[in-house]
TORLODO-145707 format. One record per atom (N, C-alpha, C): residue in three letters; x, y, z; atom name. Coordinates in steps of 0.05 Angstrom, whole numbers, plus 5000, padded with zeros to 4 digits. Layout:
! residues N
resn, X, Y, Z, name
ALA, X, Y, Z, CA
...
//
This chain:
! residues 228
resn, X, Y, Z, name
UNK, 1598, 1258, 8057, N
UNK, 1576, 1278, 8057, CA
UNK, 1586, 1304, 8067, C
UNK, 1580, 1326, 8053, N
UNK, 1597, 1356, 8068, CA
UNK, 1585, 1360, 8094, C
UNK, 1599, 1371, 8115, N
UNK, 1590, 1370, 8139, CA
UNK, 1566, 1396, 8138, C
UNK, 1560, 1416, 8131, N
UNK, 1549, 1441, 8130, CA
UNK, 1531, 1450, 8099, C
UNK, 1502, 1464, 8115, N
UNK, 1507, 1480, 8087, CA
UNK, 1519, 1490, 8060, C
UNK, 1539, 1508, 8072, N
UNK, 1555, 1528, 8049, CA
UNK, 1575, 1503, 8037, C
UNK, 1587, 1488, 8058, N
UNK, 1598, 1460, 8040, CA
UNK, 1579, 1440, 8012, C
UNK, 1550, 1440, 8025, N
UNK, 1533, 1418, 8012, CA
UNK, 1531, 1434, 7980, C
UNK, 1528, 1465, 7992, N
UNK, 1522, 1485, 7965, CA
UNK, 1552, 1491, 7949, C
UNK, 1575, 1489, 7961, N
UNK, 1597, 1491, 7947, CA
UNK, 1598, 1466, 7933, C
UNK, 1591, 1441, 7933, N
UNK, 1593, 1417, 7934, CA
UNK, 1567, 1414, 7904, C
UNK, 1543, 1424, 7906, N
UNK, 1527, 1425, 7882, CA
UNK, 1533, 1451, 7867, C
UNK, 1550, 1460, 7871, N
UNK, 1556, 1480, 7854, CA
UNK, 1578, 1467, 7824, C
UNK, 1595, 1446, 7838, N
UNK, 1616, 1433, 7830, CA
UNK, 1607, 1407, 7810, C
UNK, 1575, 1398, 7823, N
UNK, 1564, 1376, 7804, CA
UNK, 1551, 1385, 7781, C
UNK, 1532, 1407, 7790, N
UNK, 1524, 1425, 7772, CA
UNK, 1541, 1427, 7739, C
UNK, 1560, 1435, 7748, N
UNK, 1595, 1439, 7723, CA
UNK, 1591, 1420, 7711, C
UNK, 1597, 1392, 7729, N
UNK, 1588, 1370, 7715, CA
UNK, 1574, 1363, 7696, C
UNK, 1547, 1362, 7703, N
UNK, 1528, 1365, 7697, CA
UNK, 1528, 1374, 7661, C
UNK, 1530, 1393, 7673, N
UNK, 1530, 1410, 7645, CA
UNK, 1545, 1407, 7624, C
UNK, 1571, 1389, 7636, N
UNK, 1587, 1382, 7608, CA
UNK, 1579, 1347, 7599, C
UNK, 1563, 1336, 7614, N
UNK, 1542, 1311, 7601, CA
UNK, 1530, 1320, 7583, C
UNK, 1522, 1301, 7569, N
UNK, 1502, 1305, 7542, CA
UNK, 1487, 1296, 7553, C
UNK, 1475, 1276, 7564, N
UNK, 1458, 1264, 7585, CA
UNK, 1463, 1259, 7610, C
UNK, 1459, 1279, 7630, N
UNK, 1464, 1284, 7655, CA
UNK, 1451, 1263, 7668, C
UNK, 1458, 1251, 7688, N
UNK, 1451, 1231, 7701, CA
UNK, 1448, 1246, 7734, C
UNK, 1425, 1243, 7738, N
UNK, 1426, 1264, 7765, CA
UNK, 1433, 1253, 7796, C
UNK, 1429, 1220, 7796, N
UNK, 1438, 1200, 7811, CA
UNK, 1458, 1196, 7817, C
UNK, 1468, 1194, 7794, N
UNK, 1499, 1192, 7793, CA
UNK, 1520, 1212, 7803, C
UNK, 1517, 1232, 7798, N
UNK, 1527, 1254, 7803, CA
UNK, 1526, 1264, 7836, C
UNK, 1496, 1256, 7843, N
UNK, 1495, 1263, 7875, CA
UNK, 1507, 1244, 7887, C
UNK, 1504, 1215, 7875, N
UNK, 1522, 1209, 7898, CA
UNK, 1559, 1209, 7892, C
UNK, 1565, 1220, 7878, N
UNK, 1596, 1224, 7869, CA
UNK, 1595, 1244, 7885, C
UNK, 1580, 1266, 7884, N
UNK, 1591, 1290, 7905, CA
UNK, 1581, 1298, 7925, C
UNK, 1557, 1270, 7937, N
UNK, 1555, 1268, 7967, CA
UNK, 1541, 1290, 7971, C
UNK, 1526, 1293, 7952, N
UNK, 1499, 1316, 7964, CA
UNK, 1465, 1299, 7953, C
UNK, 1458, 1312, 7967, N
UNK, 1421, 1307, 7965, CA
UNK, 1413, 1306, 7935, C
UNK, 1401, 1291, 7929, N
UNK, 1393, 1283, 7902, CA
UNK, 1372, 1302, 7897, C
UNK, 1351, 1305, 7924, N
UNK, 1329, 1330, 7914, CA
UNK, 1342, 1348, 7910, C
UNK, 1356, 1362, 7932, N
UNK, 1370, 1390, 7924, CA
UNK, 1380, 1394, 7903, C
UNK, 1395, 1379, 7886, N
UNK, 1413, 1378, 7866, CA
UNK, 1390, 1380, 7845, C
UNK, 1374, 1363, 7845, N
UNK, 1343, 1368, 7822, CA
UNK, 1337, 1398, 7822, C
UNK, 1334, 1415, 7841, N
UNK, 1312, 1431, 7849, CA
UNK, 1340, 1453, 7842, C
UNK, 1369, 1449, 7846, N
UNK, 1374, 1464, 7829, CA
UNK, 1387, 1467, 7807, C
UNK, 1386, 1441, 7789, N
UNK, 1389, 1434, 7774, CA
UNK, 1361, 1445, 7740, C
UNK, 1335, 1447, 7762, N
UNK, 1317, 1458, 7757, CA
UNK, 1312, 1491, 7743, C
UNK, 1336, 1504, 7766, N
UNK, 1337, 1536, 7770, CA
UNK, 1329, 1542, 7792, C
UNK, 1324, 1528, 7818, N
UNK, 1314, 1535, 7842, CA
UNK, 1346, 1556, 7849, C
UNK, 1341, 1575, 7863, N
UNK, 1373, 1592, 7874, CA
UNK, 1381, 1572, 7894, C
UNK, 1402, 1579, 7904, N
UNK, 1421, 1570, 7934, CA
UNK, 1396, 1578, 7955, C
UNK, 1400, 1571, 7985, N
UNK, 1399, 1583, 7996, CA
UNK, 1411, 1617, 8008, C
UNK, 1442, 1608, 7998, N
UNK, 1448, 1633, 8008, CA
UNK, 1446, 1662, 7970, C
UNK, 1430, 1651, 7961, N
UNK, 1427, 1672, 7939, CA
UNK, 1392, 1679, 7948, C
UNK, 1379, 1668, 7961, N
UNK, 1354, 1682, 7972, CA
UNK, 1356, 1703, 7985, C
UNK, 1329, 1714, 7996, N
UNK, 1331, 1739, 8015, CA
UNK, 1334, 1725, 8046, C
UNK, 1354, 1735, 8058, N
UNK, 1365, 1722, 8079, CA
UNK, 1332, 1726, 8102, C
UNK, 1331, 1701, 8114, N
UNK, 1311, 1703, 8145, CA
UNK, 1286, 1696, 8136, C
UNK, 1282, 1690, 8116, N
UNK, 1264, 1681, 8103, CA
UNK, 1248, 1708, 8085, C
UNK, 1264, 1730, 8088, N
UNK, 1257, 1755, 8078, CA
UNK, 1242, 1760, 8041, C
UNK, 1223, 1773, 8040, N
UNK, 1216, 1773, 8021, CA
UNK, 1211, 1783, 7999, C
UNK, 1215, 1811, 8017, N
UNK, 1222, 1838, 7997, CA
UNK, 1249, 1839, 7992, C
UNK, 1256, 1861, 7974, N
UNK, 1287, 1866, 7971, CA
UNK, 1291, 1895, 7974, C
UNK, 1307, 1903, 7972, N
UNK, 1313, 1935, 7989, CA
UNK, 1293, 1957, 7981, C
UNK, 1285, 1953, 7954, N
UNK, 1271, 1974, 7933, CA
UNK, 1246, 1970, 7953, C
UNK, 1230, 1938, 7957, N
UNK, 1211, 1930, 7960, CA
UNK, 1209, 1945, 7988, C
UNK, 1223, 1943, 8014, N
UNK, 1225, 1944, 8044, CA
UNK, 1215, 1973, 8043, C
UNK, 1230, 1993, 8026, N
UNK, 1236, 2021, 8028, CA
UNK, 1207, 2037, 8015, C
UNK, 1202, 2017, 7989, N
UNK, 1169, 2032, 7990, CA
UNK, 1140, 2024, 8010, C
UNK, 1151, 2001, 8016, N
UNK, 1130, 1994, 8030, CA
UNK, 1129, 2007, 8060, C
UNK, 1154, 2017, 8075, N
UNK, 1164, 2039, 8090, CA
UNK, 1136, 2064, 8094, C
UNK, 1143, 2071, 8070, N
UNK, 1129, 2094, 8057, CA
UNK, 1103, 2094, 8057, C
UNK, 1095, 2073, 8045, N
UNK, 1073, 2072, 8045, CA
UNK, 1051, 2060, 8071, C
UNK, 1070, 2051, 8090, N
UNK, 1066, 2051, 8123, CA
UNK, 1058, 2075, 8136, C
UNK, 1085, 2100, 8134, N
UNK, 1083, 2125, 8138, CA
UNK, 1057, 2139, 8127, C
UNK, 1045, 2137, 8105, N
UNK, 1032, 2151, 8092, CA
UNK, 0999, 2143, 8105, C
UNK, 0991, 2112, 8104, N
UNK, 0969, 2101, 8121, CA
UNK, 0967, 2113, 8148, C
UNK, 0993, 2105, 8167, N
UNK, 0996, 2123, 8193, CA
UNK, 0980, 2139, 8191, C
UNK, 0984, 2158, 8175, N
UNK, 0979, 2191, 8177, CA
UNK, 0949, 2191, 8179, C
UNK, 0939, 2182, 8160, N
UNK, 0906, 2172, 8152, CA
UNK, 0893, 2149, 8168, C
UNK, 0905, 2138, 8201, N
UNK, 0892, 2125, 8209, CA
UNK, 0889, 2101, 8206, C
UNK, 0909, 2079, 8178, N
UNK, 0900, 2067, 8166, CA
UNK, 0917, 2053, 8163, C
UNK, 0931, 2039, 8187, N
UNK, 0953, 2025, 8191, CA
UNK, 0959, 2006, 8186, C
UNK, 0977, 1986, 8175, N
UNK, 0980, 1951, 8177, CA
UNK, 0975, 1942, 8197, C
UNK, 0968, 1910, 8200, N
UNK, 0968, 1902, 8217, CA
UNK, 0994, 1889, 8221, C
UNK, 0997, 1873, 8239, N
UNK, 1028, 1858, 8251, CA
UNK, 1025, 1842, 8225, C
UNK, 1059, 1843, 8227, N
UNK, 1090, 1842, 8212, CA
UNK, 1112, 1834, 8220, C
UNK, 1111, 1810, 8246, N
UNK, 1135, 1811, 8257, CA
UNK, 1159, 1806, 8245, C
UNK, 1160, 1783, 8229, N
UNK, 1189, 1784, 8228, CA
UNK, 1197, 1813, 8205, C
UNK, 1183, 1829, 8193, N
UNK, 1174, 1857, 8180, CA
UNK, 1181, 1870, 8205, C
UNK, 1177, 1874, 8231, N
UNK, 1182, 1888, 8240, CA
UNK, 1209, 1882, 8249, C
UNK, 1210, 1865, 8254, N
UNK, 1248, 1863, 8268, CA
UNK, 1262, 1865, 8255, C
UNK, 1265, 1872, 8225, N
UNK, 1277, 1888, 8212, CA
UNK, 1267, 1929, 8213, C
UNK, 1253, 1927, 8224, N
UNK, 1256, 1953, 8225, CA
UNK, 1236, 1966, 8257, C
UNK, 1264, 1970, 8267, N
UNK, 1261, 1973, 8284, CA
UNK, 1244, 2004, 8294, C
UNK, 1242, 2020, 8278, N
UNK, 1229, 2047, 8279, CA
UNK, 1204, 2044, 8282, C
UNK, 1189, 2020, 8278, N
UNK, 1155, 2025, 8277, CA
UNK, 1158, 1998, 8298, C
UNK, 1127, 2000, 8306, N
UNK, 1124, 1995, 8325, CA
UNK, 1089, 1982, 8335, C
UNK, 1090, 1951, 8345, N
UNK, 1058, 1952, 8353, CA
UNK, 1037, 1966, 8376, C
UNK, 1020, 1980, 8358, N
UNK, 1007, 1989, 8382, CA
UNK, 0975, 1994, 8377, C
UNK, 0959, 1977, 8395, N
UNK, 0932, 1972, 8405, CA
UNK, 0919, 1990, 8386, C
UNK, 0896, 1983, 8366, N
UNK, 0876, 2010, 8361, CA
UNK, 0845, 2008, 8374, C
UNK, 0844, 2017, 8383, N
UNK, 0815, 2012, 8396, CA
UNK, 0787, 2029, 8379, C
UNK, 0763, 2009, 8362, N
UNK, 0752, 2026, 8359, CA
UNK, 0732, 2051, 8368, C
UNK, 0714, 2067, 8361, N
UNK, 0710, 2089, 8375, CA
UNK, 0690, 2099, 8350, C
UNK, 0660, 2102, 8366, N
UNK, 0638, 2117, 8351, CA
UNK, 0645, 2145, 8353, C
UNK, 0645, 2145, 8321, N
UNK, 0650, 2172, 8308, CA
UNK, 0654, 2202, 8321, C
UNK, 0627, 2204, 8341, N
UNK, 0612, 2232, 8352, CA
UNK, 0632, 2227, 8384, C
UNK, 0633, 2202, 8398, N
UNK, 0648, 2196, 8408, CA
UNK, 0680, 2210, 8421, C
UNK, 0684, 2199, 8388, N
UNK, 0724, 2206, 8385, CA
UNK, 0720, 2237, 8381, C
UNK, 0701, 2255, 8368, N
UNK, 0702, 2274, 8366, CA
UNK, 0697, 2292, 8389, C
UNK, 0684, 2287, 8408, N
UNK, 0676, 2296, 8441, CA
UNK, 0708, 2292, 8461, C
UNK, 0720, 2285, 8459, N
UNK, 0756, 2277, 8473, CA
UNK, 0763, 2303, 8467, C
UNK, 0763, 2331, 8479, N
UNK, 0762, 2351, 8484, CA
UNK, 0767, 2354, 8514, C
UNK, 0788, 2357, 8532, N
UNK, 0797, 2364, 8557, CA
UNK, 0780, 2381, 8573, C
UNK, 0782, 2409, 8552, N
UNK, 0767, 2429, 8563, CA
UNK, 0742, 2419, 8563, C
UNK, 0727, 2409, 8554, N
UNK, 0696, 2397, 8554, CA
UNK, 0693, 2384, 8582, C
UNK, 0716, 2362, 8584, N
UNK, 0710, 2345, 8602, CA
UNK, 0716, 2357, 8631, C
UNK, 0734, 2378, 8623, N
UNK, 0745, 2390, 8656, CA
UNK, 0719, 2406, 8666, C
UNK, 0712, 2421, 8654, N
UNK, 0673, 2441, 8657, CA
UNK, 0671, 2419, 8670, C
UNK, 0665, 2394, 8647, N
UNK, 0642, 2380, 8663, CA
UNK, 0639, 2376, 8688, C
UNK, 0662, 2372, 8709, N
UNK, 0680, 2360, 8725, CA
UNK, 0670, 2388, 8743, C
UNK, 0674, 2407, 8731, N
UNK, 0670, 2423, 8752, CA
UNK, 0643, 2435, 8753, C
UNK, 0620, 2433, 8738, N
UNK, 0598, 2441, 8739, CA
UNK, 0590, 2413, 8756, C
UNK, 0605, 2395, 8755, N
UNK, 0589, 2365, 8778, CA
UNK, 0591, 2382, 8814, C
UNK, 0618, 2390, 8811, N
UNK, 0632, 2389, 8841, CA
UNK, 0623, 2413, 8852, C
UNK, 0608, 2432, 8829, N
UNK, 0593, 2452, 8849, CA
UNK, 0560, 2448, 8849, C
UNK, 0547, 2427, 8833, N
UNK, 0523, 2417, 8841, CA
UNK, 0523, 2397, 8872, C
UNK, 0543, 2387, 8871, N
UNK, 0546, 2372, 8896, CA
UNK, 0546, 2385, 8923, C
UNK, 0558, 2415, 8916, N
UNK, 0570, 2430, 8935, CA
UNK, 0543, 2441, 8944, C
UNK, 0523, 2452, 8923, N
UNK, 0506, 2466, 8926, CA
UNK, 0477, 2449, 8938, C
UNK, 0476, 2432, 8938, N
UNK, 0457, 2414, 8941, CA
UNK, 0460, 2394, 8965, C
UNK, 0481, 2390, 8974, N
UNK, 0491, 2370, 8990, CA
UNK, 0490, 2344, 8994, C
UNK, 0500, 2341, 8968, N
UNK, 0493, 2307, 8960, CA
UNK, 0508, 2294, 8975, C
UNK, 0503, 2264, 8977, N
UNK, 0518, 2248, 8999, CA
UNK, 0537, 2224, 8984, C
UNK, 0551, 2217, 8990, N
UNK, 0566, 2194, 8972, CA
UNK, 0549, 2169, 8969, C
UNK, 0531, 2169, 8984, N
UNK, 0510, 2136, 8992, CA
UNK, 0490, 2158, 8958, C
UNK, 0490, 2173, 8952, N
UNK, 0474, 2185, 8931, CA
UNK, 0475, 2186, 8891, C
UNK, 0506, 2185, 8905, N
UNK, 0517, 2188, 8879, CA
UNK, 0532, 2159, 8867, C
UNK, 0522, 2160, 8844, N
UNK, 0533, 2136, 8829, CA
UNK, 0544, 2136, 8803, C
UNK, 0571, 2122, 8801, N
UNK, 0584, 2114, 8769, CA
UNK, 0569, 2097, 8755, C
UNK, 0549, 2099, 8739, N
UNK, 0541, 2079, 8718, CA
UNK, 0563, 2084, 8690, C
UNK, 0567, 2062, 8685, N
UNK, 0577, 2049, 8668, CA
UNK, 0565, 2033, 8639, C
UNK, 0566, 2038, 8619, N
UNK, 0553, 2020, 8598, CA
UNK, 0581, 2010, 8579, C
UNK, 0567, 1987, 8567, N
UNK, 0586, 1968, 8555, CA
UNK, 0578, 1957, 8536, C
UNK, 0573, 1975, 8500, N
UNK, 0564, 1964, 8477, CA
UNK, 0573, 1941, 8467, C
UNK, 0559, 1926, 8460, N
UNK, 0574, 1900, 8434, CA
UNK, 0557, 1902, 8405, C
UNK, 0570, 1915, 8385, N
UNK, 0561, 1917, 8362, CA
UNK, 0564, 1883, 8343, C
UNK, 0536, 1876, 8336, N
UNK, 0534, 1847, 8325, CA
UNK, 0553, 1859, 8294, C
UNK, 0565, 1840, 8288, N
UNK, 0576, 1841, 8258, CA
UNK, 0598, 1866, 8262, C
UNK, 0613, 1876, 8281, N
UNK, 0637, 1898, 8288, CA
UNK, 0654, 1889, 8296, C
UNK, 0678, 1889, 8273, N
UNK, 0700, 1879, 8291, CA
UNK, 0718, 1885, 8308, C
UNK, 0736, 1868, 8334, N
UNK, 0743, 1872, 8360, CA
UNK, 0767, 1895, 8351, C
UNK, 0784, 1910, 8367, N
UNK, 0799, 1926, 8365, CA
UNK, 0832, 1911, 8349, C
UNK, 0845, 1917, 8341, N
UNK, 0861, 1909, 8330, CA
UNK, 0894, 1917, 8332, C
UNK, 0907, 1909, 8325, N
UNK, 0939, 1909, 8330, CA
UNK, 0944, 1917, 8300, C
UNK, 0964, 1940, 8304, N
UNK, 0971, 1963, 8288, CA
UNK, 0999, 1970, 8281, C
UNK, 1018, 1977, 8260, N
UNK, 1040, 1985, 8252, CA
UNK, 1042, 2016, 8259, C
UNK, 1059, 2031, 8269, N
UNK, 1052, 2047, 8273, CA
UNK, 1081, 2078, 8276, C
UNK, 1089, 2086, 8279, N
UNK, 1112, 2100, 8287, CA
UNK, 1106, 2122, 8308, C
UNK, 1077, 2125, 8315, N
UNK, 1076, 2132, 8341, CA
UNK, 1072, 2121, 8363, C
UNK, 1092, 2131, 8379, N
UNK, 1102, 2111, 8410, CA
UNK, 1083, 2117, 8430, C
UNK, 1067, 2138, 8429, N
UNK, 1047, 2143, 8456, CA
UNK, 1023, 2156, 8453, C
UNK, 1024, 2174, 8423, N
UNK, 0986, 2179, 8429, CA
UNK, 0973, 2159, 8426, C
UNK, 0947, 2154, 8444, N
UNK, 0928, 2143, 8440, CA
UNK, 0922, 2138, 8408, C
UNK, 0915, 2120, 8402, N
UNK, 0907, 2118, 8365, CA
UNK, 0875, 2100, 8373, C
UNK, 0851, 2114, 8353, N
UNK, 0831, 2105, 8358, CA
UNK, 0820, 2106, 8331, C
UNK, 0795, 2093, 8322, N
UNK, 0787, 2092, 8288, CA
UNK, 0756, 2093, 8286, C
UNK, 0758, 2110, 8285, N
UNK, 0730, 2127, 8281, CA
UNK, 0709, 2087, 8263, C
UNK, 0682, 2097, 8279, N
UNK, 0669, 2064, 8268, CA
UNK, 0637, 2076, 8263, C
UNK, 0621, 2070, 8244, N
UNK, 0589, 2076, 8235, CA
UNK, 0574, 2053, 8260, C
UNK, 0559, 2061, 8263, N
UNK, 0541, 2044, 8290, CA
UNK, 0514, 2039, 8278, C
UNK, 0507, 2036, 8260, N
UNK, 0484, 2020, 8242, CA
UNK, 0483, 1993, 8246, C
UNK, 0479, 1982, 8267, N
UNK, 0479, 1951, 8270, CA
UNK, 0469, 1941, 8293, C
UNK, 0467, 1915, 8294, N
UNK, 0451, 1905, 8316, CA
UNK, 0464, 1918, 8342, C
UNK, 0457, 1931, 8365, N
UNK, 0460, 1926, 8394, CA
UNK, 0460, 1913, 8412, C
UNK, 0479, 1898, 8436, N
UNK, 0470, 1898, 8455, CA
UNK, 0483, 1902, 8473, C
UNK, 0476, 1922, 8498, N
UNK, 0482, 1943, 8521, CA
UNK, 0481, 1923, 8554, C
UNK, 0510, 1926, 8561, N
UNK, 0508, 1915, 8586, CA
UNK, 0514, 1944, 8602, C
UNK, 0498, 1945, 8632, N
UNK, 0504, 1967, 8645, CA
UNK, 0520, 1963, 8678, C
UNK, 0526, 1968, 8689, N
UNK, 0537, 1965, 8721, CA
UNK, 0533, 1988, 8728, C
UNK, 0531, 1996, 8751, N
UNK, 0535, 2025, 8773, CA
UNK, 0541, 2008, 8800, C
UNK, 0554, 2033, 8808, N
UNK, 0567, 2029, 8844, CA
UNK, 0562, 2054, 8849, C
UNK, 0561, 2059, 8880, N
UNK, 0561, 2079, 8892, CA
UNK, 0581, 2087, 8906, C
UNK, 0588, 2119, 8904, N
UNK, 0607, 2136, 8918, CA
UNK, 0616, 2108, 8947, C
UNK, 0599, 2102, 8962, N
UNK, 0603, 2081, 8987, CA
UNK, 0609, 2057, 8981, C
UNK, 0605, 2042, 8954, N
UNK, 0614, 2030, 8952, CA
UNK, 0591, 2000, 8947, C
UNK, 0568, 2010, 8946, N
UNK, 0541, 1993, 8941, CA
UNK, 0539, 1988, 8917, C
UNK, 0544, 1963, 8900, N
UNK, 0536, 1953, 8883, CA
UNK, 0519, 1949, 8862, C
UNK, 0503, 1954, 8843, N
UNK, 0478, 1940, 8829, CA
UNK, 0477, 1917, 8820, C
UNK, 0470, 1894, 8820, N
UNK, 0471, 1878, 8795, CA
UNK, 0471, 1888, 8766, C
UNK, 0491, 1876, 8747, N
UNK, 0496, 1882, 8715, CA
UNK, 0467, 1879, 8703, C
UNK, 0461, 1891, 8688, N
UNK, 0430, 1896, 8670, CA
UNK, 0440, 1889, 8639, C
UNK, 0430, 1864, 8621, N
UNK, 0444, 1858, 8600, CA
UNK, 0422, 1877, 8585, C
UNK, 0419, 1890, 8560, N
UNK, 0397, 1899, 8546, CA
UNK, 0397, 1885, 8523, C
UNK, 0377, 1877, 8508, N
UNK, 0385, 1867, 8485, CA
UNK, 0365, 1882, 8463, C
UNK, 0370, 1881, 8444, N
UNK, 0347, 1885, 8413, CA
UNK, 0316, 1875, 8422, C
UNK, 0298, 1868, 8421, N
UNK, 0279, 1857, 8412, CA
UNK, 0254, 1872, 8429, C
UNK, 0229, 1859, 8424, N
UNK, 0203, 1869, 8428, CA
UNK, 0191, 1862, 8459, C
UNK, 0198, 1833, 8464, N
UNK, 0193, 1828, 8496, CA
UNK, 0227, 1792, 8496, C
UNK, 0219, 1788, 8517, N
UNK, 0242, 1772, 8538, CA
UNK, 0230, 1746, 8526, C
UNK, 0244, 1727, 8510, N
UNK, 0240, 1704, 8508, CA
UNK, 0261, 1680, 8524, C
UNK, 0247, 1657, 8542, N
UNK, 0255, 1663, 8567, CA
UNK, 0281, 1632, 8554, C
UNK, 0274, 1618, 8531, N
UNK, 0279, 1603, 8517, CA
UNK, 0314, 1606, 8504, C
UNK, 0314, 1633, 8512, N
UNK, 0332, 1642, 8503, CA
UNK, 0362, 1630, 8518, C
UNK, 0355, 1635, 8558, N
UNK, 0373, 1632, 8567, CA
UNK, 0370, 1602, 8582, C
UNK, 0393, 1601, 8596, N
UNK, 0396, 1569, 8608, CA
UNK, 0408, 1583, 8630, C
UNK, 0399, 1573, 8659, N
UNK, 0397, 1573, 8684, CA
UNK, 0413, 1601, 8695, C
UNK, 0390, 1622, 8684, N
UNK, 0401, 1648, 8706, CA
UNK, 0394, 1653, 8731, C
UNK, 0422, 1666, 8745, N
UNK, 0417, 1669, 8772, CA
UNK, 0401, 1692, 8774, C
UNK, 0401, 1690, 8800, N
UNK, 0377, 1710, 8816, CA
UNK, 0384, 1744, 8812, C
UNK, 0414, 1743, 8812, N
UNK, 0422, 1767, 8813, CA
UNK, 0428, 1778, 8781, C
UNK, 0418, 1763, 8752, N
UNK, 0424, 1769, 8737, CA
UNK, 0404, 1786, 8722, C
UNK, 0399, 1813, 8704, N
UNK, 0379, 1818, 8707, CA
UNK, 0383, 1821, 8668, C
UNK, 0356, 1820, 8661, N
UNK, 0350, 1812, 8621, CA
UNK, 0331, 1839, 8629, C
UNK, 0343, 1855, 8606, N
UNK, 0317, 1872, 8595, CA
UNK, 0322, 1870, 8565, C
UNK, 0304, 1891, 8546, N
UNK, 0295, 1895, 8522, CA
UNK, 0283, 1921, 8509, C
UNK, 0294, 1920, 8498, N
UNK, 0292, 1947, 8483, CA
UNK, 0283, 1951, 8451, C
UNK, 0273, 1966, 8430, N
UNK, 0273, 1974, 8403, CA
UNK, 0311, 1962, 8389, C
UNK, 0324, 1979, 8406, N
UNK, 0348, 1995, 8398, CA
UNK, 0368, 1976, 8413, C
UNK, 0356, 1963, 8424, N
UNK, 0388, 1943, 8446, CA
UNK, 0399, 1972, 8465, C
UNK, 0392, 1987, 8473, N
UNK, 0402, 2012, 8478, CA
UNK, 0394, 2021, 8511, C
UNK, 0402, 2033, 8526, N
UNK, 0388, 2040, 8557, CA
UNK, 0359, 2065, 8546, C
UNK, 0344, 2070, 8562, N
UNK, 0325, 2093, 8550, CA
UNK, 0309, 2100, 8585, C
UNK, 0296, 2112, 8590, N
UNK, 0292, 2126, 8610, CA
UNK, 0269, 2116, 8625, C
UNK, 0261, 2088, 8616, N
UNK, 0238, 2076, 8616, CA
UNK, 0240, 2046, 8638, C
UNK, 0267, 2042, 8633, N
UNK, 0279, 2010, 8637, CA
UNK, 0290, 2019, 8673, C
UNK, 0283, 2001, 8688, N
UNK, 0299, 1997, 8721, CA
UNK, 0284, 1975, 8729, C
UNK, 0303, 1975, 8752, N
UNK, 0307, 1952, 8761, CA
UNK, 0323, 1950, 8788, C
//
């Protein structure tokens, strides 16, 4: 039996010959005269290639294939509109690269303006100044959408190594809004879940704690009406 691969394939390369100068090839026969696998010898006896006449690594494009599809990586990039993972695709090409996309409502991604946010920052720190607010006063609230039927953020092809990449998303869909705040000192609220609907069906949940708090809304949304 050949000890190796490239032996077993040198080895059906040689029965093959054979083969072919039968008028009635006997495919049994033959494998075991030259001490190779009877399937393999079928399969390429068939027209199946060698292994080593495939695309090496289990590869599946061929150079033409690698080089437009390249291109047409680059070109999505540009437009936001990236592949997803490709690994063993990527370990041949080492230039691109995975990186996180997080989605992001439209009006959102469009407000990420520095100068916007630096004002803001400073029209806070001279209301503070002017008023003499206290840290026991001031609070980070926080909100935390889950769009029903939106899917989670995704893993991306990409050839840029560090801007942020984000993908603009339509928000026409169910809501529902979890909120937190802390205080400058360090005082806590309990999380406020909000959901869609008209009133609290209580059927809904199974054994909430004391500190957990259900509201309801039109919109699944916070509105100026809701505390707690």
């Amino acid at each position: 039996m050949p000890a190796n691969n490239k032996q077993t394939e040198a080895s059906i390369e040689h029965a093959i010959e054979k083969l072919q100068q039968q008028e009635n090839p006997n495919l049994s026969a033959i494998a075991r005269e030259f001490g190779v696998p009877y399937s393999r010898l079928r399969a390429r006896w068939k027209g199946r290639k060698s292994l080593f006449a495939r695309p090496s690594h289990g590869q599946r494009f061929d150079s033409a294939q690698e080089k437009a599809l390249c291109s047409w990586i680059d070109y999505n990039d540009g437009l936001g509109l990236s592949l997803k993972r490709a690994k063993r695709w990527l370990e041949r090409h080492p230039q691109y690269r995975i990186r996180r996309r997080k989605s992001l409502d439209i009006e959102r991604k469009r407000a990420h303006d520095v100068n916007l946010i630096r004002e803001w920052f400073t029209r806070l720190r001279a209301a503070i100044d002017a008023h003499g607010i206290q840290p026991l006063d001031i609070y980070n609230f926080d909100e935390t959408g889950f769009q029903i039927g939106v899917g989670r953020d995704q893993w991306i092809i990409t050839r840029e190594p560090r801007r942020k990449i984000v993908a603009g998303v339509h928000t026409n869909r169910e809501y529902v809004t979890v909120v937190e705040a802390i205080s400058t000192d360090g005082f806590i609220i309990p999380p406020l879940i909000i959901l869609s609907a008209q009133q609290i069906q209580y059927r809904w949940f199974n054994d909430l704690n004391q500190d957990e708090r259900i509201a309801v809304t039109d919109t699944g949304y916070t509105n100026d009406q809701l505390t707690y």
